[in-house]
Every structure is written in C-alpha cells, then in structure tokens.
Z-matrix of the N, CA and C atoms (Angstrom, degrees):
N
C 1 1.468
C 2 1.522 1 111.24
N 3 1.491 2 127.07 1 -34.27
C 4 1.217 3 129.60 2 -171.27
C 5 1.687 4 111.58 3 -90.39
N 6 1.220 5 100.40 4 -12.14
C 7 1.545 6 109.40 5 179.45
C 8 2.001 7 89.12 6 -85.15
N 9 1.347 8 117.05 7 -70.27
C 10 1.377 9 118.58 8 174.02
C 11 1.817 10 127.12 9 -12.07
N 12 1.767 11 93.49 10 -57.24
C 13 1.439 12 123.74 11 169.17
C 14 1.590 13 103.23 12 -44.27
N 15 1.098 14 96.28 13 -64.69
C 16 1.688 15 109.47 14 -169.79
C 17 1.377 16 140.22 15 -71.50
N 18 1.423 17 110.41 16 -1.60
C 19 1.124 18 127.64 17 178.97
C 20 1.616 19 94.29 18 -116.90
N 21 1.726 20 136.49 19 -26.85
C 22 1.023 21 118.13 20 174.79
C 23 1.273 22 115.40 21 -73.83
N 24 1.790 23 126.60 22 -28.70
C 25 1.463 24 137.51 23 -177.57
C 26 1.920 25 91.91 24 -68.07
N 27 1.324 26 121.60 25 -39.91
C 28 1.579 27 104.26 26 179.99
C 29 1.826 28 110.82 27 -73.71
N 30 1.364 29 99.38 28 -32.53
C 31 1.636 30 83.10 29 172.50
C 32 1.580 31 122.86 30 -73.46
N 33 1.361 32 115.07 31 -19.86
C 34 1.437 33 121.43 32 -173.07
C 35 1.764 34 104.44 33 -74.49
N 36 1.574 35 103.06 34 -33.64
C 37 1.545 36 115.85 35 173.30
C 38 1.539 37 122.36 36 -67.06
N 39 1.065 38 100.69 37 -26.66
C 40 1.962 39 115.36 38 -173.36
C 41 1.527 40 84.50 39 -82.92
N 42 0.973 41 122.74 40 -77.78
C 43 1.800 42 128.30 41 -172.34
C 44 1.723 43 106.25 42 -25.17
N 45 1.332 44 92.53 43 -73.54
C 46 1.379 45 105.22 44 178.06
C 47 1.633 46 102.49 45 -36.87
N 48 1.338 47 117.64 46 -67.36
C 49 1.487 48 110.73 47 -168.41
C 50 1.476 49 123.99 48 -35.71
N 51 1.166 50 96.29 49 -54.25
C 52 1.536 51 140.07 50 -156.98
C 53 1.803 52 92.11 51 -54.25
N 54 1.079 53 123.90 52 -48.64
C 55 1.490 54 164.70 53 -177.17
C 56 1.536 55 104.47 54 -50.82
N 57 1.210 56 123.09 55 -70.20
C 58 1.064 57 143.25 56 -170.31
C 59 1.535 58 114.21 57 -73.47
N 60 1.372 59 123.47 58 144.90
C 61 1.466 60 158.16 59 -159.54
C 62 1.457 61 98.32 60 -65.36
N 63 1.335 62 118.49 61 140.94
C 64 1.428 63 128.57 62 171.78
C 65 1.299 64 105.81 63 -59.26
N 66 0.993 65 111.87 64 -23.17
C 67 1.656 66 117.37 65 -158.64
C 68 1.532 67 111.55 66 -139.17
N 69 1.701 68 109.28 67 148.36
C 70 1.848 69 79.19 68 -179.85
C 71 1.379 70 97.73 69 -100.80
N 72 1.317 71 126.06 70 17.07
C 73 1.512 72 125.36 71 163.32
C 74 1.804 73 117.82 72 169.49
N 75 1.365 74 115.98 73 138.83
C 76 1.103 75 107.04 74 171.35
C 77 1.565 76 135.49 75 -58.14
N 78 0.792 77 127.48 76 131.80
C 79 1.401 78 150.96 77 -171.44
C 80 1.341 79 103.70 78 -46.68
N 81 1.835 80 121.01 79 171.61
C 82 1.391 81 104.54 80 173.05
C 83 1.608 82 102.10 81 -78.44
N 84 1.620 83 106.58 82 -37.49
C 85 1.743 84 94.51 83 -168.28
C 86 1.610 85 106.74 84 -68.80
N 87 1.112 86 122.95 85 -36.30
C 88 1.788 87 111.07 86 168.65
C 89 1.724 88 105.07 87 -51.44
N 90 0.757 89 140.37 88 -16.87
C 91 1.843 90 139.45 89 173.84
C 92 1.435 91 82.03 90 -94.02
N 93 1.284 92 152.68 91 -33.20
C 94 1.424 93 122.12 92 173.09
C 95 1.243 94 121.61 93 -77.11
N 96 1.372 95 117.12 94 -26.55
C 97 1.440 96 142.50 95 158.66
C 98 1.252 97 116.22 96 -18.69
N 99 1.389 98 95.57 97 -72.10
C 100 2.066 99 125.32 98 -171.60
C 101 1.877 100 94.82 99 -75.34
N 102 1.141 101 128.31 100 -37.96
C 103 1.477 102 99.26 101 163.73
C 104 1.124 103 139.44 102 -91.12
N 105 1.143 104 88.69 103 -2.96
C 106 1.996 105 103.64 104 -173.12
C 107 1.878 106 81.07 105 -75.48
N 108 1.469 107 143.49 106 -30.19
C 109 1.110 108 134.57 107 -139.13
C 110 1.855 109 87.82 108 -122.78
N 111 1.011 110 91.30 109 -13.85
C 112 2.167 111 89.14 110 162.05
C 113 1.249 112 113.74 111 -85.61
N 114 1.216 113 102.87 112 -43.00
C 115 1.830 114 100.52 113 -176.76
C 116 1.238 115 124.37 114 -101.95
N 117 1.798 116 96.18 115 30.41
C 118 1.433 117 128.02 116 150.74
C 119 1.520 118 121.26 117 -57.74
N 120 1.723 119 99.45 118 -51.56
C 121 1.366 120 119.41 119 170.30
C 122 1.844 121 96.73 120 82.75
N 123 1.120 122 137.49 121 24.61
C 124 1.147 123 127.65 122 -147.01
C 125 1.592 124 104.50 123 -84.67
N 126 1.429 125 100.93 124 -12.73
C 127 1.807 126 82.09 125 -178.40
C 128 1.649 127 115.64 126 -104.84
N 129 1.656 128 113.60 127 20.61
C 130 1.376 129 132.87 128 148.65
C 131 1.604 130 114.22 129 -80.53
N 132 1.434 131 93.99 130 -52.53
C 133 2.043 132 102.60 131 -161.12
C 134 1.538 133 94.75 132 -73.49
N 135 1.313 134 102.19 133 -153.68
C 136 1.922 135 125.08 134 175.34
C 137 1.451 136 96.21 135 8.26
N 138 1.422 137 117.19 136 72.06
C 139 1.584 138 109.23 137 165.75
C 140 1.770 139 113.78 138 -112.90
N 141 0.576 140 112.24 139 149.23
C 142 1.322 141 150.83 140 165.37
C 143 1.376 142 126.35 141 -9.60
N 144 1.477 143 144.16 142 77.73
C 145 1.410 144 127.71 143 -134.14
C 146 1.304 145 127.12 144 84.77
N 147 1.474 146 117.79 145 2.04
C 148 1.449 147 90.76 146 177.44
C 149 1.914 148 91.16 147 -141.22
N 150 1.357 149 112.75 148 177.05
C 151 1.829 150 113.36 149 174.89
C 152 1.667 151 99.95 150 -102.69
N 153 1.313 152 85.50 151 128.24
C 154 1.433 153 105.55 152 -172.55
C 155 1.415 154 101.72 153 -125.28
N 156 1.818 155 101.20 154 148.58
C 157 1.535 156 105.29 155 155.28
C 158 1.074 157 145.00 156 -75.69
N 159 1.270 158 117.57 157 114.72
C 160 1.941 159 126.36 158 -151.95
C 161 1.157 160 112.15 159 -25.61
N 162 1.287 161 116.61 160 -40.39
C 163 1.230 162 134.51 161 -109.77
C 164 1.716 163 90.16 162 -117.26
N 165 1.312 164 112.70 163 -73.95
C 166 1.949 165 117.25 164 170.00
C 167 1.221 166 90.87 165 -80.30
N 168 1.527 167 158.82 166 -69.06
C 169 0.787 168 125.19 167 -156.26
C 170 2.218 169 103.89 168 131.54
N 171 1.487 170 97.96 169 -31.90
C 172 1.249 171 109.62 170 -161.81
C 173 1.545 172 110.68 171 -73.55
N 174 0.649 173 126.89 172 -175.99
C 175 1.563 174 129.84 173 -134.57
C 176 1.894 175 102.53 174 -142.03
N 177 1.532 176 95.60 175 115.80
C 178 1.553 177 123.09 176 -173.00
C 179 1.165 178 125.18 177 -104.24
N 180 1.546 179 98.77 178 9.70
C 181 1.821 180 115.69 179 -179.73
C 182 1.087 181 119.70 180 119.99
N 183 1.488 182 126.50 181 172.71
C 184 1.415 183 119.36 182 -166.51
C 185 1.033 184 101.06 183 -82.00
N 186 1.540 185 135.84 184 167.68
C 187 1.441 186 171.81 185 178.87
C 188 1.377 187 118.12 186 -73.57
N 189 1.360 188 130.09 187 119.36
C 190 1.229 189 94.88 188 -168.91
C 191 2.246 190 99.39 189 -85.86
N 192 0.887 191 110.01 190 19.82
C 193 1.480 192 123.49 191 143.89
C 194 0.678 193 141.64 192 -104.22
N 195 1.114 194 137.31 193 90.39
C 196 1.999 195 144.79 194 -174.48
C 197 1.857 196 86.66 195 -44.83
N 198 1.227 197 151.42 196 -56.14
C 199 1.018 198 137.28 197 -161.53
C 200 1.715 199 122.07 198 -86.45
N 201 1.442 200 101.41 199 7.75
C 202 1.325 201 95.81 200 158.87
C 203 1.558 202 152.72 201 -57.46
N 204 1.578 203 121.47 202 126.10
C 205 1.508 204 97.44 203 -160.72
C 206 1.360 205 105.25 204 -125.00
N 207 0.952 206 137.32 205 177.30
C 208 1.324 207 153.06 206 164.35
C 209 1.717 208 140.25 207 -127.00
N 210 1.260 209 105.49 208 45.62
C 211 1.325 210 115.87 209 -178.29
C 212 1.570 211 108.10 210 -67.11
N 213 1.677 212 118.15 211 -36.12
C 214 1.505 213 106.08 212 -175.25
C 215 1.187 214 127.62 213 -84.76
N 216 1.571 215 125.40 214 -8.73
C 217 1.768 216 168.92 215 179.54
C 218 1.850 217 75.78 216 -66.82
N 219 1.313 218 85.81 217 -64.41
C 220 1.719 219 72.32 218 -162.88
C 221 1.417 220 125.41 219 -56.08
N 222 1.322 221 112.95 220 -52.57
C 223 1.173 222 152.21 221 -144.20
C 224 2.209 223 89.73 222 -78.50
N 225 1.447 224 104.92 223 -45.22
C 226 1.346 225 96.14 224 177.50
C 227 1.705 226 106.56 225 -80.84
N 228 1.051 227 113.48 226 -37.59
C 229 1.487 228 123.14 227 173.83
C 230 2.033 229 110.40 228 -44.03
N 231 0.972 230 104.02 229 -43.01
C 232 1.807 231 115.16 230 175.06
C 233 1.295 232 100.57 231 -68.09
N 234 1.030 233 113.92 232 -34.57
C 235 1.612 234 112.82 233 -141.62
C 236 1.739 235 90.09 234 -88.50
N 237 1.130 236 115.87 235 -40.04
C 238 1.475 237 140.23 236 178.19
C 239 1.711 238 99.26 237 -53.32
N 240 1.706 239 103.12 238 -67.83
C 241 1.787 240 88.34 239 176.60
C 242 1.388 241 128.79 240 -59.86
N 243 1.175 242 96.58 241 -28.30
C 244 1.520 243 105.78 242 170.64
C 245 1.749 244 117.44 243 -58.26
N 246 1.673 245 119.17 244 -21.35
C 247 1.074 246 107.30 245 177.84
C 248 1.467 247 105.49 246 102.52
N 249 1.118 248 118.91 247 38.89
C 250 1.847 249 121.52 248 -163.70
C 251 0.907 250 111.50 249 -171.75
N 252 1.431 251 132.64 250 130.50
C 253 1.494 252 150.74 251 -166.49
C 254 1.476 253 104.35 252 -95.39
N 255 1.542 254 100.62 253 106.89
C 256 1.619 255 97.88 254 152.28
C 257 1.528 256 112.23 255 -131.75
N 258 1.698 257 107.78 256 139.67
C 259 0.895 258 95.83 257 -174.94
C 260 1.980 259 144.31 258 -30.08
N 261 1.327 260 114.02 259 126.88
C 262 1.220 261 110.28 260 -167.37
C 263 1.668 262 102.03 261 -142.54
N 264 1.387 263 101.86 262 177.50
C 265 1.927 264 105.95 263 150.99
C 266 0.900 265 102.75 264 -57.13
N 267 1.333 266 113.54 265 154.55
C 268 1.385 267 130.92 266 -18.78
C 269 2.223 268 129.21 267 -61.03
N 270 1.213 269 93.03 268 -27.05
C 271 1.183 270 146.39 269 177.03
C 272 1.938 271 92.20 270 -28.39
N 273 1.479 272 92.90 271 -79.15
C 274 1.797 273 114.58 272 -169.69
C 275 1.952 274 89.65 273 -126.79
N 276 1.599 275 106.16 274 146.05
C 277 1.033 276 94.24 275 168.41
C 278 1.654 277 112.31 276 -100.40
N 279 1.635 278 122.83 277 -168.87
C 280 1.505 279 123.37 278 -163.88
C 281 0.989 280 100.57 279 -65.88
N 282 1.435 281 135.08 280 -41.69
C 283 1.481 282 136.47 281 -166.67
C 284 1.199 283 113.16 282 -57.59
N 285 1.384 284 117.65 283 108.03
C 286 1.656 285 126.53 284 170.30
C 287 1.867 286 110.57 285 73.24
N 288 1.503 287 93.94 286 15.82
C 289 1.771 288 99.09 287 178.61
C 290 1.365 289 109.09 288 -56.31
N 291 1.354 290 131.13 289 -45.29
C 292 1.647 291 121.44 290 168.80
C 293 1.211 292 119.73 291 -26.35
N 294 1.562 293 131.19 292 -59.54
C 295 0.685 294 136.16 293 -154.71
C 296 2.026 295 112.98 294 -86.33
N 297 1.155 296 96.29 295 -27.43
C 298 1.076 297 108.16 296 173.25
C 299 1.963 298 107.81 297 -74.24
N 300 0.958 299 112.91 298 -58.18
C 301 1.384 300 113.20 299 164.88
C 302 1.676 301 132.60 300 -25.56
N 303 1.496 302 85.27 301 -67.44
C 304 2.034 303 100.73 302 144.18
C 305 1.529 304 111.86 303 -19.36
N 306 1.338 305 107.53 304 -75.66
C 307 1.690 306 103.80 305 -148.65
C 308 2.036 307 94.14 306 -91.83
N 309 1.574 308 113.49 307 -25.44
C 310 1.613 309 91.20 308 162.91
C 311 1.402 310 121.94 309 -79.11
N 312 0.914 311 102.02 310 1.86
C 313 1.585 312 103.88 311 162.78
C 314 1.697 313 122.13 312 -59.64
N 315 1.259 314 99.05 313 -43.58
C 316 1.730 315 112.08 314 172.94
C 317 1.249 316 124.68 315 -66.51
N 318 1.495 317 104.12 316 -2.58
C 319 1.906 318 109.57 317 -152.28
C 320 1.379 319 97.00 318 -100.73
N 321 1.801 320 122.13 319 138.11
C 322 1.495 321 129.80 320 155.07
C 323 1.349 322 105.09 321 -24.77
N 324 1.418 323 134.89 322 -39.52
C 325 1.600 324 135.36 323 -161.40
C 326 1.642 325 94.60 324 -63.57
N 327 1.942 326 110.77 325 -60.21
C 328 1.258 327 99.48 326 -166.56
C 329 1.810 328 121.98 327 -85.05
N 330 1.146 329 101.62 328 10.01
C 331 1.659 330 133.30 329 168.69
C 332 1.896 331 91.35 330 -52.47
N 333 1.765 332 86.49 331 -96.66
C 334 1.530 333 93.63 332 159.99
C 335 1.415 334 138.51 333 3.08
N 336 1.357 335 101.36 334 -71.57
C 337 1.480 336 114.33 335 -176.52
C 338 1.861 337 110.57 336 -77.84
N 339 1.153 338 94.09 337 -4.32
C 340 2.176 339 98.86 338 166.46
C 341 1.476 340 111.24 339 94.66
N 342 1.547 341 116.39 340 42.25
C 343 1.250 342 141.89 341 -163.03
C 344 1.586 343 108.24 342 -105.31
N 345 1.100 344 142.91 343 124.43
C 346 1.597 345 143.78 344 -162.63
C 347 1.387 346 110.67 345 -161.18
N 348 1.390 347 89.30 346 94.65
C 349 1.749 348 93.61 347 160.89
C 350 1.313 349 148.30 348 -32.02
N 351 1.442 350 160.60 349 95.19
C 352 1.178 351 155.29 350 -100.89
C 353 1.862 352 92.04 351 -133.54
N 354 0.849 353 111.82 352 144.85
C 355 1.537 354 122.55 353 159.72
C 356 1.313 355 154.18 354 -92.38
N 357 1.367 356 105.68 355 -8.53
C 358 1.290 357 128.71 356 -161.79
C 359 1.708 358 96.97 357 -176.00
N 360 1.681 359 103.47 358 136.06
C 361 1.270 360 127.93 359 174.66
C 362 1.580 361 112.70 360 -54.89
N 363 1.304 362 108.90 361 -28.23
C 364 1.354 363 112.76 362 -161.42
C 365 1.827 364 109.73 363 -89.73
N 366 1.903 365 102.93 364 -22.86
C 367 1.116 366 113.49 365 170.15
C 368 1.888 367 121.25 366 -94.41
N 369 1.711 368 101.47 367 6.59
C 370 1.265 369 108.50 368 143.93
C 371 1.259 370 153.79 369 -96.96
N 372 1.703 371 105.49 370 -7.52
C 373 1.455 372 140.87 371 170.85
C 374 1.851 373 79.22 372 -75.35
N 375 1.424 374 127.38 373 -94.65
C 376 0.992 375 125.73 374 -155.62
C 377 1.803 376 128.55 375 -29.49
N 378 1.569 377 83.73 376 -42.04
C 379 1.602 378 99.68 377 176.19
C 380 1.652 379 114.93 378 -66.17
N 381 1.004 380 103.39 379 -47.30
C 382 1.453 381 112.56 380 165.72
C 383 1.618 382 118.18 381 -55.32
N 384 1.370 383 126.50 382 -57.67
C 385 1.044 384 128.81 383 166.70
C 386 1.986 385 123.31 384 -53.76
N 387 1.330 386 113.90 385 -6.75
C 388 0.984 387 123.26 386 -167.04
C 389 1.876 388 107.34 387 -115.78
N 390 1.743 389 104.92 388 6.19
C 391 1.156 390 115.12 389 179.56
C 392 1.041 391 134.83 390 97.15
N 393 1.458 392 125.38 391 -6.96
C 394 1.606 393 152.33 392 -153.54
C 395 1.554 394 96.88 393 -114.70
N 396 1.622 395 104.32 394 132.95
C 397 1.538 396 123.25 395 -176.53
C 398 1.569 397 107.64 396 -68.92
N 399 0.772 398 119.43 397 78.68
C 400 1.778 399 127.47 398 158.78
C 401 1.287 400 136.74 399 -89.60
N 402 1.750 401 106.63 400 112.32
C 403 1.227 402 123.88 401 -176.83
C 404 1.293 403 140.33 402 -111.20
N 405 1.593 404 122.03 403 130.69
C 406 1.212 405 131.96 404 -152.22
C 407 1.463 406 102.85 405 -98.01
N 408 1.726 407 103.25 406 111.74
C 409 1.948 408 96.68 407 -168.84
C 410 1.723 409 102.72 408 -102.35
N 411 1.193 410 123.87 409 163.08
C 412 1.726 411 118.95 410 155.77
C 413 1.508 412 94.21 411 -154.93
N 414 1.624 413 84.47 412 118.42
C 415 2.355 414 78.17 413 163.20
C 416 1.605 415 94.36 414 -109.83
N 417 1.177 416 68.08 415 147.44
C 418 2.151 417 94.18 416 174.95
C 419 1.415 418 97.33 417 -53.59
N 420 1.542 419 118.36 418 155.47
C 421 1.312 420 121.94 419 161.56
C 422 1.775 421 117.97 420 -98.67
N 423 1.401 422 98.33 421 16.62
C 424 1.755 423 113.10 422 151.35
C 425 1.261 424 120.78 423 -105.48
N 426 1.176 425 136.15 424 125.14
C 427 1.566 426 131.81 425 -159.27
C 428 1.505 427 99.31 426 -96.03
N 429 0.774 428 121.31 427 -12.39
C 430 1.820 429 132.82 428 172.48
C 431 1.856 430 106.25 429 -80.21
N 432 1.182 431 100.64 430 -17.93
C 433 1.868 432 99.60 431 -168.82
C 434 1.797 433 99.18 432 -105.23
N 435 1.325 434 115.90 433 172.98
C 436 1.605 435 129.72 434 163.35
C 437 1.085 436 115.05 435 -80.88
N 438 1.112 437 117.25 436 128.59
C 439 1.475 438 135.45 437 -174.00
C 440 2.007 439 84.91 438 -102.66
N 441 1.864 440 112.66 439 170.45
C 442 1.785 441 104.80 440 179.98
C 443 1.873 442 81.39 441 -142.09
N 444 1.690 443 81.94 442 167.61
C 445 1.234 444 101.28 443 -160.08
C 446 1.437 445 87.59 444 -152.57
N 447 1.674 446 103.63 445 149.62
C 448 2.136 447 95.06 446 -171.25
C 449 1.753 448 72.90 447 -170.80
N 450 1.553 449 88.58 448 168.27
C 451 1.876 450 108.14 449 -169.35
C 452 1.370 451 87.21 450 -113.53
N 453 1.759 452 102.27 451 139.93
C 454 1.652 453 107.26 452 -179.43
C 455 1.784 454 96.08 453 -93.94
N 456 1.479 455 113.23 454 123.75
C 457 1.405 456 138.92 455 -164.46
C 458 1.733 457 88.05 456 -86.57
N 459 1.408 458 98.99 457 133.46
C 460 1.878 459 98.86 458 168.10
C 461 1.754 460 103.28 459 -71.90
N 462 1.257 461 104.51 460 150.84
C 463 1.652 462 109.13 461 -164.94
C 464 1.913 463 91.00 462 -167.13
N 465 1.299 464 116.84 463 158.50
C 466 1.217 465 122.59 464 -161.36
C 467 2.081 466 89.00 465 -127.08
N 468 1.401 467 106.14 466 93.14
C 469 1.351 468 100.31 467 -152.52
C 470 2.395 469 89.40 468 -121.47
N 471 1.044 470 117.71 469 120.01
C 472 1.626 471 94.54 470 173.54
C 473 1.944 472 125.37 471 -68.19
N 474 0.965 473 117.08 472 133.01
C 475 1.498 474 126.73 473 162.50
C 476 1.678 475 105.90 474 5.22
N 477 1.588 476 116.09 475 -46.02
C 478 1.689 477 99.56 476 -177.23
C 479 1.156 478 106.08 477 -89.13
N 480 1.240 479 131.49 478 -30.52
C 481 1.488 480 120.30 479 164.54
C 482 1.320 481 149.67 480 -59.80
N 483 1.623 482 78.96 481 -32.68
C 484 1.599 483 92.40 482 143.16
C 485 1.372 484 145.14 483 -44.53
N 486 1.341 485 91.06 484 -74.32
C 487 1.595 486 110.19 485 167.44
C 488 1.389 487 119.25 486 -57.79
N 489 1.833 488 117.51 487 -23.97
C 490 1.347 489 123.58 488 172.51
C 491 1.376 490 111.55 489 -58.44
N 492 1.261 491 108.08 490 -66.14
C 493 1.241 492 113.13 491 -158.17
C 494 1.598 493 124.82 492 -124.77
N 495 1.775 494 96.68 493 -6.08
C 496 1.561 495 106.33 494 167.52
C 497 1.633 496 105.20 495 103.61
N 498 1.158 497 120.87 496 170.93
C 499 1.456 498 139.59 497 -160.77
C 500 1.778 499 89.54 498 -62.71
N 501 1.349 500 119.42 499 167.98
C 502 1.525 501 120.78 500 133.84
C 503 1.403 502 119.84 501 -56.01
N 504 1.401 503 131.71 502 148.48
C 505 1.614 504 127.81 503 153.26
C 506 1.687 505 105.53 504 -139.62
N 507 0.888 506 102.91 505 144.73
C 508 1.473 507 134.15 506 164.46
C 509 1.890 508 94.20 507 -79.78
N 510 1.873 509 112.15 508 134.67
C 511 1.171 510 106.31 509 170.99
C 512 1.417 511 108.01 510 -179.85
N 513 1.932 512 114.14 511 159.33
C 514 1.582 513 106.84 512 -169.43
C 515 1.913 514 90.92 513 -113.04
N 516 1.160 515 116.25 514 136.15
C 517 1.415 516 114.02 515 -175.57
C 518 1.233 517 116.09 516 -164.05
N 519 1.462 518 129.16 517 -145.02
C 520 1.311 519 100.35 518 145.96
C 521 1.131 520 147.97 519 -78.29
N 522 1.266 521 107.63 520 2.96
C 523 2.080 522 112.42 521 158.13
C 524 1.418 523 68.83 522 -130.87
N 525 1.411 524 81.20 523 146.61
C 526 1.834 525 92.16 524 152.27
C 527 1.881 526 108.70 525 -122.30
N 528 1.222 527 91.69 526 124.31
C 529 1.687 528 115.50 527 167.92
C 530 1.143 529 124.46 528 -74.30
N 531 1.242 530 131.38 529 127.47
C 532 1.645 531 115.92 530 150.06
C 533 1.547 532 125.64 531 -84.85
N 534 1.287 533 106.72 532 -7.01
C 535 1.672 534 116.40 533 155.60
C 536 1.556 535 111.31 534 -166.07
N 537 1.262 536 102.58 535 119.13
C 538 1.558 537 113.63 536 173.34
C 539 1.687 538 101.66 537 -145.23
N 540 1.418 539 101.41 538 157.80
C 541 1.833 540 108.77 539 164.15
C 542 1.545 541 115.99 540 -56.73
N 543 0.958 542 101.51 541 132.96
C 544 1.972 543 112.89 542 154.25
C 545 1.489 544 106.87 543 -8.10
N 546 1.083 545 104.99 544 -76.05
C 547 1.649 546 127.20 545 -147.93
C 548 1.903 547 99.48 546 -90.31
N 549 1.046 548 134.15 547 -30.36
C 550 1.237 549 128.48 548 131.60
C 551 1.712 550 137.32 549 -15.41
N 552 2.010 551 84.69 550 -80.65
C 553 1.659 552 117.98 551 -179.71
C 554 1.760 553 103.38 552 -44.74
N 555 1.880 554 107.35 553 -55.74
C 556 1.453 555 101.63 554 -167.76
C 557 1.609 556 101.64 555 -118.75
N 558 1.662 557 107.34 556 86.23
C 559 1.296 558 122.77 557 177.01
C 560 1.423 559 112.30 558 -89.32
N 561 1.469 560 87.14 559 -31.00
C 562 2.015 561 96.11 560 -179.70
C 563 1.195 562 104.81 561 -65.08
N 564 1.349 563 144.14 562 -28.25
C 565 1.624 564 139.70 563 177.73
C 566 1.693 565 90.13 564 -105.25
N 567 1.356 566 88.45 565 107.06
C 568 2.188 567 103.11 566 165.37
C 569 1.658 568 112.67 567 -61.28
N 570 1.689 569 100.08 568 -40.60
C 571 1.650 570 107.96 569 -178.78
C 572 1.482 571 111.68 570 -68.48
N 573 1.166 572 129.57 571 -36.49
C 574 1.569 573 129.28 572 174.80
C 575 1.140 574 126.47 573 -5.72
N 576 1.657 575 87.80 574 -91.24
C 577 1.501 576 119.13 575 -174.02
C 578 1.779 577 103.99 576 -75.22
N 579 0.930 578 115.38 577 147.26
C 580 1.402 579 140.98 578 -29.60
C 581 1.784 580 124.49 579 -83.57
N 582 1.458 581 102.19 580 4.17
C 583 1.462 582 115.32 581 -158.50
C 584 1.924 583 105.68 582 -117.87
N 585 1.266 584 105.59 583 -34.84
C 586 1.295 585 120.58 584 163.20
C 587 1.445 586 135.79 585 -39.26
N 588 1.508 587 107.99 586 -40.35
C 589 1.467 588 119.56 587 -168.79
C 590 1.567 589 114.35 588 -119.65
N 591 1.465 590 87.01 589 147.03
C 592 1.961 591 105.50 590 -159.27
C 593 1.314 592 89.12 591 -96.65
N 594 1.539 593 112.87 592 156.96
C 595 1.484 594 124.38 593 174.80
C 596 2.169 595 104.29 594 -114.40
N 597 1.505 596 101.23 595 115.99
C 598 1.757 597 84.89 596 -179.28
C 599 1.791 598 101.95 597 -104.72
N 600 1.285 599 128.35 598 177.33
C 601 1.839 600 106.95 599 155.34
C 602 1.539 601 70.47 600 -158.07
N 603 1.599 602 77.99 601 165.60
C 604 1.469 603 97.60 602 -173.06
C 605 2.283 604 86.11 603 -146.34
N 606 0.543 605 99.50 604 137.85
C 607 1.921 606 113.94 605 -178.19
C 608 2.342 607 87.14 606 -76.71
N 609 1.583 608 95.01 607 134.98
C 610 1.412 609 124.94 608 172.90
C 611 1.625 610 94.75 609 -98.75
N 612 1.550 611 94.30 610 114.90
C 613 1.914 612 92.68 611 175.31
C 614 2.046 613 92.87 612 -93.26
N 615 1.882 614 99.85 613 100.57
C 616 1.240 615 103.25 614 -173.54
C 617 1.542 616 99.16 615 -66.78
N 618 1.520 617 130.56 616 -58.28
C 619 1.148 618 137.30 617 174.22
C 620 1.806 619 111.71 618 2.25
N 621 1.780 620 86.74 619 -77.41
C 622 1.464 621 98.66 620 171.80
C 623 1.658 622 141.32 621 -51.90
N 624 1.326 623 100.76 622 -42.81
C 625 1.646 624 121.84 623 149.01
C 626 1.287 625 103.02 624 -34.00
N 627 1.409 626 122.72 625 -72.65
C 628 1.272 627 102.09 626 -151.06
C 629 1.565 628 119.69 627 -92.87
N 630 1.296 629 104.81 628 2.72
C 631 2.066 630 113.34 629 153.22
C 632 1.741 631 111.89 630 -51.20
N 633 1.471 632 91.85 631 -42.10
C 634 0.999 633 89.45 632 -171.04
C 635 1.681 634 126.94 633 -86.39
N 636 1.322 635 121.85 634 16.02
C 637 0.935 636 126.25 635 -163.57
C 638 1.760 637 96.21 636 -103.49
C-alpha cells in the first residue's frame, strides 16, 4: 500500500511539474521586452504586399507581389532598437534575407556581435522572459524560396505548451502577430516546427536604452 501511495504522490508530482511555467514570472526587463515589441506596432507596419522601409516598417507602395513578406525587415529592424546588429541593409538586401540571417547566425562575425545559440525551446521562452532579444530562425531548404524569422515575446507559457506548440513570438509574415505560438506563427514552413528552427539571443543592454531615451 505504501509503495502504491508513493508512486501515485510521484505521478501526481511529475503532472504537476510538467504543468507549471518556465518561469515563476517575467522579469522587469521581459515587461520591457513586451512593450518595446507593442510599440513595434507590427501588425499595422511591415505588411504584406506592399515595399516597405526596413527599417519603420511603413509602406512605399504596392509590391509587385501580392505575396511579399517581411518577417526579417522586421526582425532586424527590432533587433536594431534593441541595440543589436542583425544582419540587415545595407549589408544583405530584403530578398531572401531570412534565409540569409539563418546561416549568419552561425558565423564567428555574429559570435562577435553577442549572438549565442540556444538549445532548447524552453531555454528560449526563458531567455525571452528574462528580457534578452531572442530569435526564432528557419531557412527553407530551397535557396530560391523564404525561409521566416520572428522575435520570441516573453509569455508565461507551462513546459507542455511549450513543447506543444513552442515559445510565443511576436512577427511580420504572412499575418503578422504581435503574439502568437511558434508553430502557429511559422505554419507556412511544415518543416519548421518543431525540428527546423534555431534558437539565437543576444542580451538588450536595457541600462543603455534607457540613456538614451
């Protein structure tokens, strides 16, 4: 009976775990995080169909592709207010920049610039939640196609949801969100989720941010 007891109190304990939040709460700089990424405005700007400036985001006329997107426009554009270099214009141009982003992501260059590969989804929720610019890369395995790229948003999400369905991200694509799941956000790439996509972070020197404000 006490063995019985004891293996149901460890399953009731695993559940429970399992259950519970990466985090037992976001940080103050993850709450600077989530507004610095509202007053992004992103699901007005970098939309969808039209040529926009990388940079705000705003819109210079239609496209001559209705299916044009801009998830990495954005994605270097954040990364920029944030105080952090990811590859962008002038540098690489928009065309197929996702994908390019992807593989400088791997490079000593973006080493350099304070770039660190992540291992686990759950240690990109955290990073994110802890205030730090974390980015969700996938290049297509056609070099002719768009690969997407989106910022992991701090979000108070438990371990299976995680693993269900992936971090929150903020992102400009073909919808652009200001908070949706991973596996949601990059539905247009089937290969992505869940095995597809790299985790990078790079640390927001908030301190400095806010001199500058």
């Amino acid at each position: 009976m006490n063995r019985a007891l004891l293996l149901l109190f460890t399953f009731i304990s695993i559940s429970t775990f399992a259950q519970k939040t990466t985090t037992d709460s976001i940080t103050d700089n993850g709450k600077r995080l989530i507004q610095l990424l509202e007053d992004s405005q992103v699901e007005v700007l970098w939309q969808k169909g039209y040529r926009i400036n990388w940079e705000t985001g705003e819109s210079i006329g239609p496209s001559k592709k209705s299916t044009s997107t801009h998830c990495s426009a954005f994605a270097a554009a954040f990364a920029k207010k944030g105080g952090i270099y990811l590859l962008r214009p002038p540098e690489h141009k928009t065309h197929l920049l996702a994908n390019a982003q992807f593989e400088w992501l791997q490079t000593k260059n973006a080493a350099k610039k304070g770039w660190v590969e992540l291992k686990t989804v759950l240690e990109a929720q955290n990073e994110a939640n802890n205030g730090n610019l974390v980015i969700a890369a996938y290049k297509n395995e056609d070099d002719s196609k768009p690969g997407h790229i989106a910022v992991i948003r701090p979000a108070l999400k438990t371990v299976k949801q995680i693993e269900t369905e992936g971090p929150q991200v903020t992102q400009a694509g073909a919808t652009n969100y200001s908070s949706v799941s991973l596996k949601v956000g990059f539905r247009q790439h089937p290969k992505a989720w869940p095995n597809g996509v790299r985790f990078y972070m790079n640390q927001i020197k908030w301190k400095e941010l806010k001199k500058k404000e």
